[in-house]
N, C-alpha and C positions, 0 to 999 in steps of 0.2 A: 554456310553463309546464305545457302538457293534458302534453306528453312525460312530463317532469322527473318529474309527478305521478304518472304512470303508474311508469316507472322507481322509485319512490320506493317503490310499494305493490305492486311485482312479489313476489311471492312466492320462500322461497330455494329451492335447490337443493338436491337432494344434496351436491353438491359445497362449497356455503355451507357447508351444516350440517357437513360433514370439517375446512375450512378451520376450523374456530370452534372446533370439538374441540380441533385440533390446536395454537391459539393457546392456548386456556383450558390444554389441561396445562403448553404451554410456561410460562405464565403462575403455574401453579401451584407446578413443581417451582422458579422460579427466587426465588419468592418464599420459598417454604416455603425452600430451601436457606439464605438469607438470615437469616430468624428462627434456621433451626435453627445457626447459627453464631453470630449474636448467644447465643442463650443457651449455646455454645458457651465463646463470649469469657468469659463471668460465670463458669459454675461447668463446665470440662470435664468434670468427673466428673457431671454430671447426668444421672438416670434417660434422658432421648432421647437425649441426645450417645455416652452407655455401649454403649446398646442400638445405636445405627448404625453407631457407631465405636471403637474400644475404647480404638484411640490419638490421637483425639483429644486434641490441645492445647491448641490456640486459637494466634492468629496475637499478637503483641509489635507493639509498635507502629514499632519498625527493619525489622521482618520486613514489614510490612506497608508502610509508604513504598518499601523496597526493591521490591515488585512495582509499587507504582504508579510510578516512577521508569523500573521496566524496560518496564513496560509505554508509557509515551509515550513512550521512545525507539524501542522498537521501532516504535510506532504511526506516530514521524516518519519511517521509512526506507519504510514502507508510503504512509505521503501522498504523499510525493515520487515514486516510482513510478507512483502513483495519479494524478496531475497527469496524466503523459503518457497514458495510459489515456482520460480523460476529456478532453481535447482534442483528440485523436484523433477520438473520436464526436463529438464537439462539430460537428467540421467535415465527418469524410466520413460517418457516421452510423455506423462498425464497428468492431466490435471488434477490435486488433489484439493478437491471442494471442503475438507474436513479442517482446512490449515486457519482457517479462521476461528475454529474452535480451539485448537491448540494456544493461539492468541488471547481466547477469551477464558483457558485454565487458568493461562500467565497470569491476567490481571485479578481471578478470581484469588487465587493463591496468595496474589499481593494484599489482595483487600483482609483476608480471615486474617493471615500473619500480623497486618498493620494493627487490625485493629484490639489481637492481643495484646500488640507492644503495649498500644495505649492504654490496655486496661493496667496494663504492670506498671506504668509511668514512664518506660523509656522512649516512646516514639516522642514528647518533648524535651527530655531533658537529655539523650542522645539519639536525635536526629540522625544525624550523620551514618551513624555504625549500623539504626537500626535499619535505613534507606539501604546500604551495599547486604545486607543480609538477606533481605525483601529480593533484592533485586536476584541473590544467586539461590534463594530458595525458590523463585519463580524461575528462573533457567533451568534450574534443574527435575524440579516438577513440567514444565512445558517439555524439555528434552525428554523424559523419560513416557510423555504422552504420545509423544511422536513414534520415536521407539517402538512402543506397544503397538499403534497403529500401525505401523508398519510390518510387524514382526504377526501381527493376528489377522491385520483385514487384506491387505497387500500383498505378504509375499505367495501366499499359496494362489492368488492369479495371475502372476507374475508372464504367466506363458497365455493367460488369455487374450480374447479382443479387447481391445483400449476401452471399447466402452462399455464392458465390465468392471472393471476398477472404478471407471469413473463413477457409473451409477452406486457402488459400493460408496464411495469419499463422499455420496451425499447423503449417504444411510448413514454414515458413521459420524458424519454433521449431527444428523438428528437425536442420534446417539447420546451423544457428549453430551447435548443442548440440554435431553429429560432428565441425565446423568445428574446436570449442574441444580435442575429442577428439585429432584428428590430430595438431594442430600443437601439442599439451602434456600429452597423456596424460591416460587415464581417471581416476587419483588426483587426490586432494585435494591442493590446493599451501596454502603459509603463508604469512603477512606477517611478517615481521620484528617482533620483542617492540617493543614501544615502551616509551619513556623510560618511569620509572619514574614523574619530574612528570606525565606526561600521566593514568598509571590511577591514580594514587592518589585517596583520597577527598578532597572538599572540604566545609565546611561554608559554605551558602551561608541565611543568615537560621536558620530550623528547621531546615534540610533538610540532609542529607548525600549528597551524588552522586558518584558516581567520573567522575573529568575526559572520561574515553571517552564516557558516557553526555550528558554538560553539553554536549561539544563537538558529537554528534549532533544534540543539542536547537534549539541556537543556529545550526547552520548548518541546518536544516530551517527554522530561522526567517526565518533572512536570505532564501533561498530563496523562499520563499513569499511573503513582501514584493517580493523583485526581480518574480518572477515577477505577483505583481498588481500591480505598476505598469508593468509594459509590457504587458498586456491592456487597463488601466484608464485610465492616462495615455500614450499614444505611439500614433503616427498607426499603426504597426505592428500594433498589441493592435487599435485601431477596422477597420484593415482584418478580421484575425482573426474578430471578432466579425460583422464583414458579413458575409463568408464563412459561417459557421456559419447563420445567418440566413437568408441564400438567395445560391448560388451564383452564379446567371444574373443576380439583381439586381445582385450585386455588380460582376460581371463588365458591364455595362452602364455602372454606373458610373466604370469605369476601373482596377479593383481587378485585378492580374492574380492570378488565383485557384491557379495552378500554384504560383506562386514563395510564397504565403500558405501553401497548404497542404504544402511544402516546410518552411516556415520553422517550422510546429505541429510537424512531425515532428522538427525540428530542435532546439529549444525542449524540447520532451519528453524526445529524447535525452537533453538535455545533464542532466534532472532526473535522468533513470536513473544517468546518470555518476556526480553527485553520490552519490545511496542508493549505490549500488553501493562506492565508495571506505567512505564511512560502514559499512556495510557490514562490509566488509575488515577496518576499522579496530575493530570493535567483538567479532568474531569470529574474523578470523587467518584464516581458513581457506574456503577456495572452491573450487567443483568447478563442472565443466560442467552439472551440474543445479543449481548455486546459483539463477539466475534462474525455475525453473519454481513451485515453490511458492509462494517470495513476492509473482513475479507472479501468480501465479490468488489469492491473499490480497489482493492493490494491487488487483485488478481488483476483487472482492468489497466492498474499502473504496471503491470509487468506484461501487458500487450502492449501498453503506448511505449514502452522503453524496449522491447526487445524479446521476450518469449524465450529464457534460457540464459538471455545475457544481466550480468549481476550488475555492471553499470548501468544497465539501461533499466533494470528493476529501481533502483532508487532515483533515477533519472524522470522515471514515468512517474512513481511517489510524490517525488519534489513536483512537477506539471501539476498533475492531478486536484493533491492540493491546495497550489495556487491558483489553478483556475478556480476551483472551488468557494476559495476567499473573495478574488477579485473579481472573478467574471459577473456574476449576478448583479452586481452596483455598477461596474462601469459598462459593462455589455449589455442586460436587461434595462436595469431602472431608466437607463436614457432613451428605451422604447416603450415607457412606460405601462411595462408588466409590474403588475401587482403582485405583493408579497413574495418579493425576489429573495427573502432570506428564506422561504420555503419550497426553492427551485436547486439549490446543492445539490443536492443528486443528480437532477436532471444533465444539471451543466459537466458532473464528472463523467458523467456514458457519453456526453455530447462530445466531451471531447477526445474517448473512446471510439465514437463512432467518426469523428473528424480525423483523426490518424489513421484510421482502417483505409479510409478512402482514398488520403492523401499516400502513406507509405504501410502499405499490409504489412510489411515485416518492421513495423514499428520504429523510433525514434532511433536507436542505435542500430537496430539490424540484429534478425533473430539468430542464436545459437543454436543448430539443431545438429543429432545426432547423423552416422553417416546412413544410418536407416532410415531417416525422417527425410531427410534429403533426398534420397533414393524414390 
């Protein structure tokens, strides 16, 4: 308690008093952006809204569902990637920088497959069979990428410093990247238009979503459910989580811990596989850099949720890409910054760097190993 007390009545630092600054304007411009858009909403033409912006509108209320719509769907391709990220640390305790490339096998996989179907005529005229095909040949290709990585770049450092590995997952990043290079060329490839039923909009209760966006939703959903019921319910998930836990205990108790941490990597793959098609499907279009951005974004959402915790990986997902949607139109354009739909990035680390400040062990609260802890 004499500690705690001390600690308690230590005096700040310089560095305190930077951090606090730096939160308080965070704090400031995001709030003030906020009002100044509400009164934005009421009268665009008003003396502040005039003076920051000229063109100032204000946001409809279609225009505004439409980002929050786009934004959790993006958010759900970001969870799902995030998943692997954070079970990854969960168990060896590093970061594996290469998981965004596994993401971007998935969707490459999904594009070559598609766009045989269509040369044979089935990706129109059986939609449906050719989509669940796509989707478990891209699992299964993503899952066995991982695998390898694991089994070639990963286990033989197993017992090194952390940040041996980690500098390996970014060699093996670039790996993939000239891998996808070689064997398909630097350009951008396509997916084949899809059925007209699938993009059209639907009206689902209030809400109107285009089928692309609904189907992302729902299978991020399924997903998420599969995946916490075999951490949650299945002797597989309880070895899993010993594993994480402590290694050697596990391993004591009969748990073989290779074939555990095999199967995290495996598991993770097969989430990437998934985003990765979603992906495809939502956008058309894929390059050998598709996986670098959204993985350092998936990675990011599994700091804002939690570092090891699986809720709080799709949790930080779903933020991420909301703020993504939303924040540049209602938080920038009403301080009127220019070209706020080429500020997404910024706004996703912003609010990276806004969680850090606020809560370091992120939105849910990290899982860590009894080593990491230690």
């Amino acid at each position: 308690m004499t500690t705690a007390m001390k600690a308690k009545a230590a005096p700040r630092t310089g560095v305190d008093w930077f951090l606090l600054l730096i939160k308080s304007v965070m704090f400031f411009f995001i709030a003030t952006g906020v009002l100044l858009f509400i009164f934005q909403q009421i009268d665009p033409g008003n003396p502040i809204a005039s003076r920051l912006n000229d063109d100032a509108t204000g946001l409809t209320a279609d225009q505004f569902e439409g980002l929050v719509i786009a934004g959790l769907s993006q958010g759900a391709m970001y969870g799902l990637i995030a998943l692997g990220y954070s079970m990854v640390y969960g168990v060896l305790g590093f970061i594996n920088f290469a998981h965004g490339e596994v993401f971007m096998v998935g969707a490459m996989t999904g594009m070559i497959t598609s766009n045989k179907l269509h040369e044979a005529g089935a990706w129109e005229s059986n939609f449906v069979p050719s989509l669940l095909f796509i989707v478990l040949l891209s699992i299964v290709v993503s899952t066995l990428t991982a695998v390898v990585m694991e089994r070639v770049a990963y286990r033989p450092l197993r017992g090194s410093p952390r940040l041996i590995p980690l500098i390996t997952s970014i060699g093996v990043s670039f790996f993939i990247q000239n891998v996808s290079v070689v064997l398909l060329g630097p350009g951008a490839k396509s997916y084949p238009a899809l059925p007209d039923w699938l993009s059209k909009k639907r009206d689902i209760w209030f809400i109107s979503i285009e089928g692309t966006r609904l189907l992302v939703v729902l299978v991020a959903a399924v997903s998420m459910v599969g995946l916490w019921y075999l951490v949650e319910r299945t002797k597989t998930g309880k070895a899993m989580r010993a594993v994480a836990e402590d290694k050697e205990i596990a391993s004591l108790m009969g748990i073989n811990v290779n074939r555990i941490i095999v199967t995290t990597f495996a598991v993770g793959g097969a989430m990437a596989g998934v985003a990765g098609i979603l992906w495809g499907i939502m956008f058309r279009s894929v390059i050998h850099t598709t996986g670098f951005l959204p993985g350092i974004k998936a990675f990011s959402a599994a700091v804002v949720g939690g570092i090891g915790n699986l809720n709080g990986a799709m949790a930080g997902g779903l933020s991420l890409g909301s703020a993504e949607a939303i924040a540049p139109l209602v938080i920038l354009e009403p301080w009127g910054v220019s070209g706020v739909s080429q500020l997404r990035d910024a706004v996703a680390f912003s609010v990276l760097i806004l969680v850090l400040l606020v809560k370091p062990t992120g939105l849910f609260g990290e899982r860590l190993s009894s080593e990491d802890r230690g």
